[in-house]
N, C-alpha and C positions, 0 to 999 in steps of 0.2 A: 649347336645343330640339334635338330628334332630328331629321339630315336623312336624305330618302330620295331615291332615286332610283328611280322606277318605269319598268320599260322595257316600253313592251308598242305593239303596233304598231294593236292594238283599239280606237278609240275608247272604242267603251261599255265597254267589262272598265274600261280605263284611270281613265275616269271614277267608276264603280263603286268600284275598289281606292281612288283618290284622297279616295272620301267617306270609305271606312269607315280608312283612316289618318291623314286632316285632323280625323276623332271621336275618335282617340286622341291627338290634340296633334302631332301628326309634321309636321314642315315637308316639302312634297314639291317636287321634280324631276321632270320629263316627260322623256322620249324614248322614240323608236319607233325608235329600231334601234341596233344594236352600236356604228358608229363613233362617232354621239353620244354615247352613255353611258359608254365608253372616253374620251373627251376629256372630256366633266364627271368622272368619278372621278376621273382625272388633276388638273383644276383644282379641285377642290373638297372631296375627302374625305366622301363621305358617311359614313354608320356603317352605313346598311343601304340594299340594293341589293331591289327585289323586282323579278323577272324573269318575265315570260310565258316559257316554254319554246316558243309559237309565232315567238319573234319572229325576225327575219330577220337576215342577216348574217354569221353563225356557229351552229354546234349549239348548246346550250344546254349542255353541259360545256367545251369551248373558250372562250365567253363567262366563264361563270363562274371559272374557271382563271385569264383573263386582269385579270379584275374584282379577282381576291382578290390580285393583283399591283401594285397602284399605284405609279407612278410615284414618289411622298409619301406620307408618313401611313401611318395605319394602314392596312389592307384591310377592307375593311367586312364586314358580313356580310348574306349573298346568301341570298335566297328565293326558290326556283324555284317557279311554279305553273303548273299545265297542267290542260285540262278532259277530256284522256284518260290513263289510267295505260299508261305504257308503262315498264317495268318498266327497259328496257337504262336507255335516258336517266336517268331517277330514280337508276339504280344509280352510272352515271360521272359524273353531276353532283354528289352526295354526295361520292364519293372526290374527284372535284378542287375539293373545298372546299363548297358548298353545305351551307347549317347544314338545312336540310328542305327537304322539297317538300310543297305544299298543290296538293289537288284543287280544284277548281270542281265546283261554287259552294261558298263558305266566305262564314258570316257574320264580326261582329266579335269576338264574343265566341272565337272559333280563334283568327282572326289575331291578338287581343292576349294569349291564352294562348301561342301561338308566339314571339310578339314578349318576351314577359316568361320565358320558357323560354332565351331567345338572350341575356336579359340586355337587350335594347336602350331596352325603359320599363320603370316598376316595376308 
């Protein structure tokens, strides 16, 4: 089974992202901020990281930089999503590794097109 790790400091996003990946078979991961999510990739190796761009801690290209760095294992692969477009972030989160960025609101039928575009379900 695919593991994730969702980092978003939102309840409701958090809960929301968790249905529509628990409907594509994806084992999930919580956390709400960098140091957490930094220490489960560390102990765990997920294969995909999905990150709020609001979340706290670090920018959200620094995060992802450091995510696609593990400790072990492979480096997962990171999905930035944010409910406003701002064009910098989007642009240095890609370069330091982030496989996309998804607007809000995204149904499932996106995310599992993104998901199967990343390689990560079929």
């Amino acid at each position: 089974m695919t593991r994730c790790l969702l980092i978003d400091e939102d309840g409701t996003e958090r809960r929301n992202l968790e249905g529509l990946l628990s409907a594509l078979g994806i084992d999930i991961a919580l956390s709400s901020g960098a140091d957490e999510a930094l220490r489960y990739c560390n102990d765990n190796s997920p294969e995909v990281v999905m990150l709020s761009a609001d979340s706290a801690g670090l920018q959200p290209r620094d995060l992802v930089k450091r995510l696609r760095r593990p400790a072990k294992g492979r480096p997962p692969v990171v999905f930035l999503y944010a409910d406003k477009p701002d064009t910098d972030m989007i642009g240095l989160s890609i370069l330091e590794g982030a496989a996309d960025v998804l607007m809000m609101p995204f149904d499932r039928e996106l995310l599992q097109f993104k998901l199967q575009q990343a390689g990560i379900i079929a």
